[in-house]
Backbone as a printed PyTorch tensor [residue, N CA C, xyz], in Angstrom:
tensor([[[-35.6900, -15.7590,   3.4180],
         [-34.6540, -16.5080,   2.7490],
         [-35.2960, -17.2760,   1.6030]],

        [[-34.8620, -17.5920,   0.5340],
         [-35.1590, -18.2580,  -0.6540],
         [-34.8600, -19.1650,  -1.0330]],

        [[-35.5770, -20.1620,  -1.3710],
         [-35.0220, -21.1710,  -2.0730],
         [-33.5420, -21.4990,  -2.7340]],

        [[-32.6910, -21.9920,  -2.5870],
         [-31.6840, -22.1300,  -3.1860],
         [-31.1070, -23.6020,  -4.1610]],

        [[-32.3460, -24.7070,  -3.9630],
         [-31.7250, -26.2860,  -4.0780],
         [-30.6470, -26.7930,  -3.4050]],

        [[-30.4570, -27.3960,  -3.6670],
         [-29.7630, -28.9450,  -3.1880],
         [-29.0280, -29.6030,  -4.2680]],

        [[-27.9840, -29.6800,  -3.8700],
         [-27.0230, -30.2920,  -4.9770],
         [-26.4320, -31.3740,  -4.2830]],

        [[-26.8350, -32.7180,  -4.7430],
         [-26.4020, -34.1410,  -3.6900],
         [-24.6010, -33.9440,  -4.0520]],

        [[-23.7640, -34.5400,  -3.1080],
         [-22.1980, -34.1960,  -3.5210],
         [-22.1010, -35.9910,  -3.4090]],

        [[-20.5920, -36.1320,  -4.1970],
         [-20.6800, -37.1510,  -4.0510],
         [-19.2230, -37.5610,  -3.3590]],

        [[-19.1070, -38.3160,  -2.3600],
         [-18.1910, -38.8780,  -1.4600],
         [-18.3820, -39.4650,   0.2460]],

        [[-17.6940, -39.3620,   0.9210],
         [-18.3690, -40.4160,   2.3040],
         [-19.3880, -40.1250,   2.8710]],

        [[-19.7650, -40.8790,   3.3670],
         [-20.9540, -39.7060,   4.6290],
         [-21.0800, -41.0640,   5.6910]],

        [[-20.7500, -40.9870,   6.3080],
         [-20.2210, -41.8620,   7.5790],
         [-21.1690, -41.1700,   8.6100]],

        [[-21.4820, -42.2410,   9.3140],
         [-22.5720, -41.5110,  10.5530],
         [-21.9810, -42.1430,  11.8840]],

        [[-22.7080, -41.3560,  12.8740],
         [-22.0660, -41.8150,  14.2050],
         [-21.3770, -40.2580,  14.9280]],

        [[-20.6730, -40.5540,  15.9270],
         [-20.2000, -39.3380,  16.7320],
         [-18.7060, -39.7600,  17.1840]],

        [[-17.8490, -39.2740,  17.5620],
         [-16.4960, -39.7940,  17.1800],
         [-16.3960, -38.8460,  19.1080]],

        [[-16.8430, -37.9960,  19.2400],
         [-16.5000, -37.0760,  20.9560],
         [-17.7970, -36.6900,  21.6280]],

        [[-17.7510, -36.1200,  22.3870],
         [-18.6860, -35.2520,  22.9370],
         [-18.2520, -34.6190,  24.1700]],

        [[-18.2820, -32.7810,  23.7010],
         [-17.8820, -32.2090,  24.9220],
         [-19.0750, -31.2700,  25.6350]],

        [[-19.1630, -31.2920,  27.1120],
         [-20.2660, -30.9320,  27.4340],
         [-19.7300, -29.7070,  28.4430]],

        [[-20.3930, -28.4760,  28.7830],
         [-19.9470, -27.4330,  29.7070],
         [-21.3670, -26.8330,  30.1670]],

        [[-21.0910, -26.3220,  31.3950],
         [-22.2690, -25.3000,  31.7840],
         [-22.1300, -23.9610,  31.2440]],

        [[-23.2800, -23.5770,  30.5650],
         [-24.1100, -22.6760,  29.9720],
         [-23.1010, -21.0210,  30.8730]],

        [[-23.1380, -21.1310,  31.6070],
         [-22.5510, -20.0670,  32.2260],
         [-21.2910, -20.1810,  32.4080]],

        [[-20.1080, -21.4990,  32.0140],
         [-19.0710, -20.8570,  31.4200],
         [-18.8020, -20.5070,  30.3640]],

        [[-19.4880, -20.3430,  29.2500],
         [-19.8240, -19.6000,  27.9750],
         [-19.9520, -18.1210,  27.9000]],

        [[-19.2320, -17.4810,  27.4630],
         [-19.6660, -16.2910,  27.7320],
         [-20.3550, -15.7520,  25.8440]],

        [[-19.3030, -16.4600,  24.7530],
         [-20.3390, -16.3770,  23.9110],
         [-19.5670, -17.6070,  22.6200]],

        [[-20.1290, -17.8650,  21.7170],
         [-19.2630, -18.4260,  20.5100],
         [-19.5100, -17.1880,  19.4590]],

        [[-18.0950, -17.3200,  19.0420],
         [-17.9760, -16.5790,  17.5080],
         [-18.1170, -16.7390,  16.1860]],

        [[-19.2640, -16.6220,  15.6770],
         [-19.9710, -16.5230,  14.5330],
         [-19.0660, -16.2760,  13.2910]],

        [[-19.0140, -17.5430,  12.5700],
         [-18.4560, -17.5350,  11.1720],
         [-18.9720, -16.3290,  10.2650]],

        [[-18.0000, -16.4920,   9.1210],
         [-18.9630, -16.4330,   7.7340],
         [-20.2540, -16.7430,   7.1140]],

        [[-20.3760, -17.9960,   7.8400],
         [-21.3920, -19.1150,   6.9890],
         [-22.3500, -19.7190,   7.9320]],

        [[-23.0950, -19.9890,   8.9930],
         [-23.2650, -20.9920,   9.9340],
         [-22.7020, -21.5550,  10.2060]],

        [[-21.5630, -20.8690,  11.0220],
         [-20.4150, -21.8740,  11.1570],
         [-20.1150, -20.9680,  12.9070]],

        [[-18.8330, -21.1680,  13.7890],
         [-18.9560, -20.7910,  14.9690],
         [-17.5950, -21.1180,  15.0080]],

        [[-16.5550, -20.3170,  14.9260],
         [-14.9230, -20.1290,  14.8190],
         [-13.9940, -20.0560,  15.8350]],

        [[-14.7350, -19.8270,  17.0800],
         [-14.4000, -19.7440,  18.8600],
         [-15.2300, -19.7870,  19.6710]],

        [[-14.6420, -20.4870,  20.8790],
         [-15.4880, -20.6010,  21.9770],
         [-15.0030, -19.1610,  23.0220]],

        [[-15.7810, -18.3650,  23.5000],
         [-15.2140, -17.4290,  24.5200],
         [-15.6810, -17.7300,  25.5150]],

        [[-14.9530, -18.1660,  26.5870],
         [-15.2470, -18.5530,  27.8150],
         [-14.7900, -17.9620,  28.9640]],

        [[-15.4450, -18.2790,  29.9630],
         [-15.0050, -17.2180,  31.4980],
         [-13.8260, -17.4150,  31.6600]],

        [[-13.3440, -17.1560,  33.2380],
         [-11.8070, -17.5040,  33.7780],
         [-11.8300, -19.0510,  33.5530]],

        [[-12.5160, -19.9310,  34.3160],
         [-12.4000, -20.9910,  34.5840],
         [-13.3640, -21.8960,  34.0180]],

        [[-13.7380, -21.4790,  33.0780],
         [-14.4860, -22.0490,  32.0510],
         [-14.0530, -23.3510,  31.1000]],

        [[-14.3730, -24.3940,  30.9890],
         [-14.0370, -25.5360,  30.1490],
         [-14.9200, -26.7540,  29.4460]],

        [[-14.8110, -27.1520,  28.5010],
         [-15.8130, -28.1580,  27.9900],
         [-14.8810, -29.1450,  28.9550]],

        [[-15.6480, -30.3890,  29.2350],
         [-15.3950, -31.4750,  29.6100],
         [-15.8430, -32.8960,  28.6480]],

        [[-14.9250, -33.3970,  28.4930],
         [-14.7050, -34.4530,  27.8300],
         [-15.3730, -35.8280,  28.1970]],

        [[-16.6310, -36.4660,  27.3210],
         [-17.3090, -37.8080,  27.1490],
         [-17.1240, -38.9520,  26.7640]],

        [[-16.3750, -40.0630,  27.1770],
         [-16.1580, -41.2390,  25.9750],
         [-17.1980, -41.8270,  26.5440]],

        [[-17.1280, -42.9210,  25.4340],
         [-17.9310, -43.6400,  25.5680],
         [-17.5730, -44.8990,  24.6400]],

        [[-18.4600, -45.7190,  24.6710],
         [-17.7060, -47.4750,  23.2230],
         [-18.2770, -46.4540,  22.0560]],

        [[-17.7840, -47.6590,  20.8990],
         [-17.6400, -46.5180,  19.7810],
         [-19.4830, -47.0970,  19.2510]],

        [[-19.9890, -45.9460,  18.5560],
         [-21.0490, -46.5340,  18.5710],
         [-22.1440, -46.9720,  19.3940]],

        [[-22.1070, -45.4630,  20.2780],
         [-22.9140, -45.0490,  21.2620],
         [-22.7430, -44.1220,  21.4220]],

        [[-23.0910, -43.5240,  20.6150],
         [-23.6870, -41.9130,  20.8240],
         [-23.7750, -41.4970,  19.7400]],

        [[-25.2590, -40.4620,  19.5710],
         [-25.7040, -39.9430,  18.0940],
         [-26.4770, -38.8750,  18.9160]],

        [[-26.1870, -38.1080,  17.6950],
         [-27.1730, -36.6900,  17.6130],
         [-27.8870, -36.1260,  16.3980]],

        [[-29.1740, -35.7900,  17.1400],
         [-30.1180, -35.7120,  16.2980],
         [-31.3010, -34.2990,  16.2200]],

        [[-31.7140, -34.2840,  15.3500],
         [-32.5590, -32.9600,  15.1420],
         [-33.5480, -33.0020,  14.7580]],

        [[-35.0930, -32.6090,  15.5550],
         [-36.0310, -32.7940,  14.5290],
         [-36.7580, -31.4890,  14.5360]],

        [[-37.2200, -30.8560,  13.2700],
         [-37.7470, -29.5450,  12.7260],
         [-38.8880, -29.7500,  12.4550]],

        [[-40.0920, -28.8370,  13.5290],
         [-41.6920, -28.7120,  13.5580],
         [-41.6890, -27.1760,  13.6940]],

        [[-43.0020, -27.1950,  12.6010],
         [-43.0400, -25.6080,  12.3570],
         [-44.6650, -25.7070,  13.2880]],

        [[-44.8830, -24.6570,  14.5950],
         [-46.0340, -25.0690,  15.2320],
         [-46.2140, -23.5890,  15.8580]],

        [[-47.4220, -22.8810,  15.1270],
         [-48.0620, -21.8860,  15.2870],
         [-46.9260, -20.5870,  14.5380]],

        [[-46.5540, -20.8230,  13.6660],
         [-46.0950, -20.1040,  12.6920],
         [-44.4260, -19.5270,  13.5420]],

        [[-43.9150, -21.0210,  14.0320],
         [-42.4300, -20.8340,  14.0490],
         [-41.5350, -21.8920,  14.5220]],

        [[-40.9700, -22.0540,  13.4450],
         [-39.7590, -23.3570,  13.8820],
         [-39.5200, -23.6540,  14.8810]],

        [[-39.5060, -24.8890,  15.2980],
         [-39.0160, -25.8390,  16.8340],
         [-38.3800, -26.4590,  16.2350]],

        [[-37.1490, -26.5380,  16.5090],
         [-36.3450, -27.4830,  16.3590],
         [-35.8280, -27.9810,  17.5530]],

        [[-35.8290, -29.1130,  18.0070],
         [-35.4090, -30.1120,  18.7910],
         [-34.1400, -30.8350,  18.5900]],

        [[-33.2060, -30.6210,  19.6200],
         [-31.8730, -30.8330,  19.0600],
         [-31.8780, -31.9940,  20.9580]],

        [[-30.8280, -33.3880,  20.1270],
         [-31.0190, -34.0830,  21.5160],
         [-29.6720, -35.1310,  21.0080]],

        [[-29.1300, -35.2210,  22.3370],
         [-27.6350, -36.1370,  22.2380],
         [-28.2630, -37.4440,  23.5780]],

        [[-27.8980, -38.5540,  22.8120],
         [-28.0990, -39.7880,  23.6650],
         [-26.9550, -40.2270,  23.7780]],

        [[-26.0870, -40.8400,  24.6840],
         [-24.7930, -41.4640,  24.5430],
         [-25.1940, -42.3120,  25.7470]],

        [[-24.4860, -43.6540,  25.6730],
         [-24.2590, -44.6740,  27.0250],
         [-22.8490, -44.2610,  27.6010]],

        [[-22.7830, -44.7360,  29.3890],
         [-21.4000, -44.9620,  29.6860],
         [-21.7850, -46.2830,  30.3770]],

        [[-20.5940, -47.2300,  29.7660],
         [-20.8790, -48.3340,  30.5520],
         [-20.8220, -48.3180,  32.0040]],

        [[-21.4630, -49.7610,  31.9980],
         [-21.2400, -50.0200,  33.3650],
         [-22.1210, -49.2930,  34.7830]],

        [[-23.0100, -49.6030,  35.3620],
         [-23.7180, -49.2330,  36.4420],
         [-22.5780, -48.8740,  37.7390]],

        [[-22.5030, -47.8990,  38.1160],
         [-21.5970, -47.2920,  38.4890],
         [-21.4700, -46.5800,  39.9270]],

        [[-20.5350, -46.0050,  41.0800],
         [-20.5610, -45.1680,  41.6450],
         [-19.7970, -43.4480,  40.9490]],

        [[-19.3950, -44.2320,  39.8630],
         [-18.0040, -43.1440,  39.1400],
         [-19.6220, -42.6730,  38.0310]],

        [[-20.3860, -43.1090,  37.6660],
         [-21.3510, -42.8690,  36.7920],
         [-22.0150, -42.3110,  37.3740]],

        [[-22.6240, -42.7730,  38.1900],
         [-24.0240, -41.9980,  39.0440],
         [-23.3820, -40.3500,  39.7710]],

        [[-22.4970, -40.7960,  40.0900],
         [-21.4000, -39.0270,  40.1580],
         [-21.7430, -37.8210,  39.2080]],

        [[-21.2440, -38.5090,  38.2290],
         [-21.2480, -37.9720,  36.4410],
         [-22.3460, -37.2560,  36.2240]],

        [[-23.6110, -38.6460,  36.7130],
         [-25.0420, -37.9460,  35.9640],
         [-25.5710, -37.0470,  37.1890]],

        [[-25.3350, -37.2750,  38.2940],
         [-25.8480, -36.2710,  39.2860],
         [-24.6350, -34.8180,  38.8080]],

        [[-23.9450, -34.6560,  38.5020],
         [-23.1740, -33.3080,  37.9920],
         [-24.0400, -32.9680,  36.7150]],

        [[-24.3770, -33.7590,  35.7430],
         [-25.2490, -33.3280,  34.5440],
         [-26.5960, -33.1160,  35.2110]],

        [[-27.1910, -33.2480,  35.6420],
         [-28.2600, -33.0670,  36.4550],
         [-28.5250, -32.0300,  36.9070]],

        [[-27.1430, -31.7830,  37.9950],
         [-27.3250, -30.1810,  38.6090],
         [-27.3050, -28.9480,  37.5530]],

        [[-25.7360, -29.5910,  36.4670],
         [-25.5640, -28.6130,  35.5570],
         [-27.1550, -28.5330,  34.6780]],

        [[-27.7290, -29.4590,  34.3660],
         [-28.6870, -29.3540,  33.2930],
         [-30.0410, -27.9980,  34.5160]],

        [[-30.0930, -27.8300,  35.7800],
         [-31.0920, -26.5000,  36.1770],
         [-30.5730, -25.4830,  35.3660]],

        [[-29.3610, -25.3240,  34.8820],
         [-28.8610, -23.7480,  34.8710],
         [-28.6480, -24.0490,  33.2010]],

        [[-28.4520, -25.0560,  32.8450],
         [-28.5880, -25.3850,  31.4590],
         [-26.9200, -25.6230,  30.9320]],

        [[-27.0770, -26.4550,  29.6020],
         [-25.5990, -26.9350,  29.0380],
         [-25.4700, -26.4000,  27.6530]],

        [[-24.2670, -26.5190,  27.3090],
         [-23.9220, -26.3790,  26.1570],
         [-22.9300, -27.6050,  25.1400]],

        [[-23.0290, -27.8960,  24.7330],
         [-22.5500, -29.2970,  23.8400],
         [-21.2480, -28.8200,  22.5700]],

        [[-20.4180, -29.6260,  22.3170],
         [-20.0650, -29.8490,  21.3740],
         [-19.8350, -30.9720,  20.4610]],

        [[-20.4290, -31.2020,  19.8890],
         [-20.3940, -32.8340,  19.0900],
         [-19.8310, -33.1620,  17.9240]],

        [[-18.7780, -34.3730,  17.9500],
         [-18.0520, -33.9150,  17.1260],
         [-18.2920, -35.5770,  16.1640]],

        [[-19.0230, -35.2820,  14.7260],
         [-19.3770, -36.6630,  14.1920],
         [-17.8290, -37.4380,  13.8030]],

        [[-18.1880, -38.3780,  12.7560],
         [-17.5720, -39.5310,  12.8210],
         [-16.3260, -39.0260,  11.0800]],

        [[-16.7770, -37.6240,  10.3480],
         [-16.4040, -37.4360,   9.3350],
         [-15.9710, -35.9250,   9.9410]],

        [[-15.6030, -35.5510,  11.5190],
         [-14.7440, -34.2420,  11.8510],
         [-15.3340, -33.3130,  11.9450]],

        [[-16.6800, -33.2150,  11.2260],
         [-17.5690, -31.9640,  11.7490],
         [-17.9350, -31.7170,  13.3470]],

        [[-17.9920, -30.8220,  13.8280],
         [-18.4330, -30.1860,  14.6970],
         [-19.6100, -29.5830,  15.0410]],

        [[-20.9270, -30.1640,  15.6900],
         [-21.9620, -29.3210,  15.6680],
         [-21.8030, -28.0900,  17.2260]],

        [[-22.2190, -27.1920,  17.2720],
         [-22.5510, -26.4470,  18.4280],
         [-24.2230, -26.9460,  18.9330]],

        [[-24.5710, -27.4020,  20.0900],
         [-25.9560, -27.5920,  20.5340],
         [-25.9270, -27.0340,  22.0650]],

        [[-27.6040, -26.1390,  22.2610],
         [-27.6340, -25.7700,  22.6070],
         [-27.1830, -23.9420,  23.1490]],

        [[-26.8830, -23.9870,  21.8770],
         [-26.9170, -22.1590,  21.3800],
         [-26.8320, -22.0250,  19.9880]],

        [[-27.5440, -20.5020,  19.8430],
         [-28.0150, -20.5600,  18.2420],
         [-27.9490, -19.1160,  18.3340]],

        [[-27.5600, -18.3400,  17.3190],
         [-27.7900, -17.2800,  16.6720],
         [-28.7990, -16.2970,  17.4200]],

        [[-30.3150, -16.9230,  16.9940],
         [-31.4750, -16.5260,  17.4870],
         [-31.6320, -16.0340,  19.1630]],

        [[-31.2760, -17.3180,  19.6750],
         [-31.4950, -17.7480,  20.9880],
         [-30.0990, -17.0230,  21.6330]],

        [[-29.0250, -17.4470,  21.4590],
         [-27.9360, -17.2790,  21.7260],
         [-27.9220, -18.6290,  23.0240]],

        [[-27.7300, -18.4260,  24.7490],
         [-27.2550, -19.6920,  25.0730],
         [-28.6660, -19.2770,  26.4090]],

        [[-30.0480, -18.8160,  25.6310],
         [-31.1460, -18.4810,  26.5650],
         [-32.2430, -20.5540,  26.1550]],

        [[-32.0630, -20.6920,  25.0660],
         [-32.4560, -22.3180,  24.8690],
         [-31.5970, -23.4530,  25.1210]],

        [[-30.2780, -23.2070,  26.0120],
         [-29.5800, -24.5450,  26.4130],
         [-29.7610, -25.3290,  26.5360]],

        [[-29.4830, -26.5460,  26.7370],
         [-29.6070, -27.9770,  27.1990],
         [-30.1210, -27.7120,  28.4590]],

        [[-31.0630, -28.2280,  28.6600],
         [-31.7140, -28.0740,  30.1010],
         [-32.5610, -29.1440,  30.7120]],

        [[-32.7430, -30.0490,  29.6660],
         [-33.7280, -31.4560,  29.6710],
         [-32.9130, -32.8140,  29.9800]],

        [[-32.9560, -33.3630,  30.5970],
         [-31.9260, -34.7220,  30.6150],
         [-32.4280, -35.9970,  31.1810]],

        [[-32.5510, -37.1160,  30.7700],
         [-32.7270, -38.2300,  31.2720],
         [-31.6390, -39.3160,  31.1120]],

        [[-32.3630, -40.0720,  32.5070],
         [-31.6610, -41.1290,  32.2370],
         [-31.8200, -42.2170,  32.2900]],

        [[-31.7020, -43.7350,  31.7990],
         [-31.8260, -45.0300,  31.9300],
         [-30.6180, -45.9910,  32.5050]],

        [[-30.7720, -46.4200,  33.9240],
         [-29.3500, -47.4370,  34.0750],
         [-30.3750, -49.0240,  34.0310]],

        [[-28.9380, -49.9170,  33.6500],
         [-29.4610, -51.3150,  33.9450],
         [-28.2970, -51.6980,  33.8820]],

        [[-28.3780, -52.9330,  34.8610],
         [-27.7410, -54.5190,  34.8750],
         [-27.5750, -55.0830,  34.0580]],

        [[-28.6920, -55.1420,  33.2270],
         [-28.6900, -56.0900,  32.4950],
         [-28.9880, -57.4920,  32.9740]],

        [[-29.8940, -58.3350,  31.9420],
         [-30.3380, -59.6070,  32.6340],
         [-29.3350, -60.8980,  32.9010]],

        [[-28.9760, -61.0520,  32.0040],
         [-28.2790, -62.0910,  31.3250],
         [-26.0760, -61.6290,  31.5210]],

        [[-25.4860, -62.2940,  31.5520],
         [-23.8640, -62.1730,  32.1170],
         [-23.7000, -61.4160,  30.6040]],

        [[-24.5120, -61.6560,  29.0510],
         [-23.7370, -60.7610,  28.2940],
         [-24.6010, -60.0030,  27.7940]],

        [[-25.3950, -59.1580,  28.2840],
         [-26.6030, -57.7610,  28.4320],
         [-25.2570, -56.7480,  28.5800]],

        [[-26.0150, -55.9640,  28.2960],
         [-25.0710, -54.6890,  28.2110],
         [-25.5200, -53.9420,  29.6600]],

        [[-24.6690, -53.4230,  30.3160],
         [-24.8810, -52.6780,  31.4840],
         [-24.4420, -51.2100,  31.4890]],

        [[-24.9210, -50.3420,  31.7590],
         [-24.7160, -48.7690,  31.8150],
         [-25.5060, -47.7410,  31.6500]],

        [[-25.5140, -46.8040,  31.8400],
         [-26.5300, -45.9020,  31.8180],
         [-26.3770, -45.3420,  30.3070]],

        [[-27.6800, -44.9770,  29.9260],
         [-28.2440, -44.2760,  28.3730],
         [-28.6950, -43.0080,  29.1100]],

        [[-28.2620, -41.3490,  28.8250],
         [-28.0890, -40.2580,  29.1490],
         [-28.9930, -39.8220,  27.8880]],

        [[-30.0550, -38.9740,  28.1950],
         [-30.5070, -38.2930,  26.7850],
         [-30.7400, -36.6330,  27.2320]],

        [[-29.7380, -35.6810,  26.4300],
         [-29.7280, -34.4900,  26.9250],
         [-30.9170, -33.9190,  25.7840]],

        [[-31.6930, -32.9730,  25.9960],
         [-32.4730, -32.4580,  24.7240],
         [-32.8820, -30.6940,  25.0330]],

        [[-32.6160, -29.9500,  24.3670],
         [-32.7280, -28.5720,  24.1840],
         [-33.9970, -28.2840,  23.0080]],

        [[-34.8310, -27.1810,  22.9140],
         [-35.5180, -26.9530,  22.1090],
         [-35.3020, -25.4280,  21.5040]],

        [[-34.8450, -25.1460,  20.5720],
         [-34.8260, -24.1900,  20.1870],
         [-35.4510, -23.4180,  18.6590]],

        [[-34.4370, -22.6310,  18.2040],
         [-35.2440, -22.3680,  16.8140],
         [-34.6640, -22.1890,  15.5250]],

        [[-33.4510, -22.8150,  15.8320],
         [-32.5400, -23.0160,  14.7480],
         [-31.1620, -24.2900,  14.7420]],

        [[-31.2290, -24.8620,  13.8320],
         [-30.8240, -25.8900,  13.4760],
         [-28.8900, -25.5340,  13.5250]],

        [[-28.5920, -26.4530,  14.3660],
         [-27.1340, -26.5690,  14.8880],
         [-26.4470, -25.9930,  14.1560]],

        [[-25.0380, -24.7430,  14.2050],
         [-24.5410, -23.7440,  13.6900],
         [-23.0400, -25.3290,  13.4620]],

        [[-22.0620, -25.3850,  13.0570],
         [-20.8290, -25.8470,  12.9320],
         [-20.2060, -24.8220,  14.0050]],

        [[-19.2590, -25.8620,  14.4940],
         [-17.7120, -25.1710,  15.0890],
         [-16.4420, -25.7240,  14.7280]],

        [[-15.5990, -24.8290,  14.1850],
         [-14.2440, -25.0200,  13.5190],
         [-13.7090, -24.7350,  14.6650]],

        [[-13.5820, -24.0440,  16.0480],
         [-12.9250, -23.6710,  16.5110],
         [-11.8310, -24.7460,  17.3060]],

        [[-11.0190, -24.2880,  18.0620],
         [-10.3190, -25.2900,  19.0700],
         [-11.6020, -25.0850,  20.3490]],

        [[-11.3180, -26.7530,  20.7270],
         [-12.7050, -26.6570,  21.7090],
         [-11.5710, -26.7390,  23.1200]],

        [[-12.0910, -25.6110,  23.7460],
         [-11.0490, -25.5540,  24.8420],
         [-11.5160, -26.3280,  26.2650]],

        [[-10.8570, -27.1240,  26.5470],
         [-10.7980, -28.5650,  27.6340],
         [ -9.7100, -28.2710,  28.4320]]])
């Protein structure tokens, strides 16, 4: 591929994550590949579904970082989000991300300006580099106005940098 430049555009660019939908890797059966790097449908099994993340606004970001190491791209693709509150309804949650993360996940993230990234499948890879890494942090908090809840960090490694999805994300 060749050089092409960069042409800065000019209008919003708002950061942050506005959703996040998360599914196991094996109700995926595949996404459908745009025109462009882009991903136009989700095809999923019988009973296949993303499941739906809130969270306060301004907790949760996703991020990418690109290392070229022994003559081939790593890219590191990783979603952190909090859910408040130290929990029995939480600790549920993350023991289901947990189990799901052996067999691996698939993400949809949706920023704060409507884009859609796909994480945890790529072109290359297809859905063999899933989300499969996950931690987590809970606290109390010290003090009556500390923030309390668990910080979730899902992270996949693959070899290409997050495709877009226009599609309807089916929930």
């Amino acid at each position: 591929m060749a050089l092409t430049g960069y042409t800065k555009t000019c209008g919003k660019s708002t950061s942050g994550v506005n959703a996040l939908y998360i599914t196991e890797k094996n109700n995926v059966t595949s996404l459908t590949k745009g025109a462009d790097r882009d991903y136009t449908a989700a095809v999923m099994n019988a009973l296949g579904t993303f499941k739906k993340y809130e969270f306060d606004q301004d907790q949760c970001e996703f991020k990418e970082d690109v290392a070229i190491s022994n003559g081939v791209a790593v890219v590191t693709q990783t979603i952190e989000f909090h859910l408040d509150k130290m929990s029995k309804i939480a600790a549920t949650e993350i023991d289901a991300l947990i189990n799901a993360a052996f067999c691996g996940m698939i993400a949809l993230v949706k920023n704060t300006l409507g884009t859609v990234f796909a994480v945890g499948y790529c072109e290359e890879q297809l859905k063999e580099r899933s989300i499969m890494t996950l931690s987590s942090a809970g606290t109390t908090g010290k003090a009556l106005s500390d923030a309390s809840g668990e910080t979730i960090t899902l992270t996949c490694t693959t070899t290409e940098k997050a495709y877009t999805y226009s599609g309807t994300i089916p929930v």
